[in-house]
N, C-alpha and C positions, 0 to 999 in steps of 0.2 A: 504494500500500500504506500501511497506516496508518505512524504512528509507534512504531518498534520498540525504541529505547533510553530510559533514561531517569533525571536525572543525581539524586545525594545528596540534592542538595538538594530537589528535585521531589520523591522518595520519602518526606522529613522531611514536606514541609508534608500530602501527601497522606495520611498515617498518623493526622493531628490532622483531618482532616473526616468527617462523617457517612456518607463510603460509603467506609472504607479500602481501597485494594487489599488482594488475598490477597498474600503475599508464600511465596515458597517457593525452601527454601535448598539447595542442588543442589551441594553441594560434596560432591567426590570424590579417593581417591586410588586411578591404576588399582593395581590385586594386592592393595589392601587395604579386602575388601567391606565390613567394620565403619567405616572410620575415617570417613566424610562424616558418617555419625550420631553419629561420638562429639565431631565438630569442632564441630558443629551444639550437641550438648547445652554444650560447654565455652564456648560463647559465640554467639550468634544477634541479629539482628535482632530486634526484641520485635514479639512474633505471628506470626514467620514459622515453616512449617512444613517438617519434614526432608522431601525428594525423592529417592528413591536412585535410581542409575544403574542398579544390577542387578536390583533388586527391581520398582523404577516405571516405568521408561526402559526394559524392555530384557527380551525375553525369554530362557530357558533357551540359554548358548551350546551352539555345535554346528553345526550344519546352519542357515546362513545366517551365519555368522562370533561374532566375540567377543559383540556385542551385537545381535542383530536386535531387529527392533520386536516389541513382545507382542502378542497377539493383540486383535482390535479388543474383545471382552467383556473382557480383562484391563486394558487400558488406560481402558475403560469405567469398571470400577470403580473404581481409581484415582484420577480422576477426580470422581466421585460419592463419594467415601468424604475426599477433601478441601473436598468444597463448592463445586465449579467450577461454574460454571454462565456463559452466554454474556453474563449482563447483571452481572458482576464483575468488574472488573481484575484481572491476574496480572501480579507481578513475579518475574523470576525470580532469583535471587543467585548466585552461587560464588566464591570467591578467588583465581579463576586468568583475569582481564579475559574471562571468559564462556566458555575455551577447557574447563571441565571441573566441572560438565557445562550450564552456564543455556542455552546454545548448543542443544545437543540439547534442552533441556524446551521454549525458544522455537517450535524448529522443529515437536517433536512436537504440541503444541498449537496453534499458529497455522497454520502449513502442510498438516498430517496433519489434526489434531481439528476445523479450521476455526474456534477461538476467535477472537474480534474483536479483542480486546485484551491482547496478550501483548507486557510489556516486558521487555526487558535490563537490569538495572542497570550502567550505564554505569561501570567504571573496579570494580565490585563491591563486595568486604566492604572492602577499602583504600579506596574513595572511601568510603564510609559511615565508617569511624572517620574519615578524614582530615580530615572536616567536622564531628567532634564526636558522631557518631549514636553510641547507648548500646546497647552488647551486653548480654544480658540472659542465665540459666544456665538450666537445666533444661528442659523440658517445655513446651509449650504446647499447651493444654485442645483436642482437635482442635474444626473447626465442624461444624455441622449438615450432616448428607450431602445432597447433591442428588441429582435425578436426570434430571439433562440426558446424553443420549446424542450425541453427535457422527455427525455423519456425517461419517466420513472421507474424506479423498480421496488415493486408493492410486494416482492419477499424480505424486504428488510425489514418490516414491522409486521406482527399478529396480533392478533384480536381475543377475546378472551375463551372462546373456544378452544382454539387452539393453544393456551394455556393450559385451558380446566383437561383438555386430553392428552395434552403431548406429554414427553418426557422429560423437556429439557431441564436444563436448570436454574432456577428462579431467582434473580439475585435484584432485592432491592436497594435504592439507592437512597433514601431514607436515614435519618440520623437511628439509633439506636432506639430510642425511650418512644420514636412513634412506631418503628420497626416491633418493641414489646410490647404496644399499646399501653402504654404507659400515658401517654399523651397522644394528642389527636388537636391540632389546632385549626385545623380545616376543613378535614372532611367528617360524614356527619358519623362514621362506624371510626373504631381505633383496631390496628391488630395489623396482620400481615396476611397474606394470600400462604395457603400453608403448603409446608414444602419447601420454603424458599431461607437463601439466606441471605444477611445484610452486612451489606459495603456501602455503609456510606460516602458521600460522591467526596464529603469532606476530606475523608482519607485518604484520598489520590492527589493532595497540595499536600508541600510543604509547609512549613512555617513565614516564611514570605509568599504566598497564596502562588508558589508555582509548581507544574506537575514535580508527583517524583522519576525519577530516573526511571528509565525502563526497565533496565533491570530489577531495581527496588518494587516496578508495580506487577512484574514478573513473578514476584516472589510474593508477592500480597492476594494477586486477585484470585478471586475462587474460579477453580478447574474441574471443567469439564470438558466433555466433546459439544456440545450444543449447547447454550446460554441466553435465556431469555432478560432482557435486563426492564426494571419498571420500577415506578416511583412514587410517587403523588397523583400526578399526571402527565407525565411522560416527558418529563423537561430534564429533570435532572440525572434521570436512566439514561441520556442522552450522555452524561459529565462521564459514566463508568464506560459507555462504550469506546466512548473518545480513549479511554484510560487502557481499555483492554487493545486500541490503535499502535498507542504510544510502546505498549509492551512487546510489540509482534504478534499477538496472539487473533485469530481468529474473531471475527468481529459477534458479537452478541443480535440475536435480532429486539426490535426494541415493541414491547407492547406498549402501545400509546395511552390506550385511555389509561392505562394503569391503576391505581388501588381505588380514582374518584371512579374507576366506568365498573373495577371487578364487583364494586360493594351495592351496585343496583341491583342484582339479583341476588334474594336470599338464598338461593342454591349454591352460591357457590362457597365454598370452602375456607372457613377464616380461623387463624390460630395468632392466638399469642403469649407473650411471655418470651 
């Protein structure tokens, strides 16, 4: 798989050559749909453009959980109305080391949209000041629309059927204490899809919010032959498959609506502790 992160300083020098990446800023906070666009205009990478998680990333919730994927013409446009096109770099940003939401826009375009070239900002909007890189205020002029269509590929995510039957193995991306249903801040059930176990997305950063070594996430992430990875709702199951990229290892398929879509049917199967 190509190379999926990529560090401060990489993104500096690449901004000052003849073919800049698109840079796009992917910061979210969940329960508050305006604020990624207001973080976005209050200080940005210069030229990068706002990505919302509800609007771009994610169709009408409901039926498939908090965030399903939008429809392939909606994400189409999206797409085309940023200038994406197959023969451009994409960086994607957020200030939360990629867990909210660069993780999900990586995955939706390189995994889903089959883009070539989809990086992480490694360590994010902290690495970029940390190195000096200058936030810039207001607006930026959008580009020219393209009109590359993607051809998706709708085996990288399943549905919860294919959960509740398969065999794979279940890993969510959850902190711990919602993981045991310990707590539940969101959704309206607490606990875990049973079966499964948790890696939270947290554990794949450092301590300065940047991935760990490959090797270190080599030796950390849970192993199997087939991996299903899911979360809340499908954003930050996104952070561990980026993680299982970084390792070499076999990419996880991602169930999207995740714990908000599994907990609509009381059939299915909930454990915790």
């Amino acid at each position: 798989m190509n190379r999926v992160l990529i560090s401060a300083a990489e993104l500096a020098e690449s901004l000052e050559t003849g073919s800049p990446p698109l840079v796009l800023d992917c910061r979210v906070r969940l329960g508050e749909p305006e604020a990624g666009r207001r973080l976005w205009e209050a200080g940005h990478i210069p030229t990068s453009h706002h990505l919302d998680l509800d609007r771009d990333l994610a169709g009408p919730p409901g039926e498939g959980g908090r965030h399903p994927l939008p429809t392939h013409d909606a994400f189409t446009a999206v797409v085309q109305r940023l200038g994406i096109t197959p023969g451009k770099a994409v960086v994607v940003v957020d200030d939360m080391g990629g867990q909210l939401a660069a993780a999900r826009a990586w995955w939706m375009l390189s995994c889903w949209a089959g883009h070539p070239d989809v990086r992480v900002l490694d360590g994010g909007l902290r690495a970029w000041q940390d190195t000096g890189g200058p936030l810039v205020l207001g607006r930026e002029p959008l580009p020219k629309p393209s009109n590359w269509r993607p051809y998706f590929d709708d085996t990288a995510w399943v549905d919860a059927d294919t959960v509740l039957t398969g065999r794979d193995m279940k890993v969510d991306a959850r902190s711990l204490e919602r993981f045991r249903g310990e707590v539940e801040p969101i959704d309206p059930v607490a606990g875990h899809i049973s079966g499964a176990q948790c890696r939270p997305s947290a554990a794949n950063l450092d301590d300065d919010g940047r991935f760990k070594s490959a090797e270190q996430l080599d030796g950390e992430l849970p192993d199997a032959g087939a991996v299903i990875a899911y979360c809340g709702s499908g954003v930050t199951a996104c952070h561990n498959i980026l993680a299982y990229a970084i390792a070499g290892r076999p990419l996880p398929r991602l169930y999207v609506g995740s714990w908000s879509d599994w907990i609509r049917k009381e059939s299915h199967p909930v454990a915790s502790g």
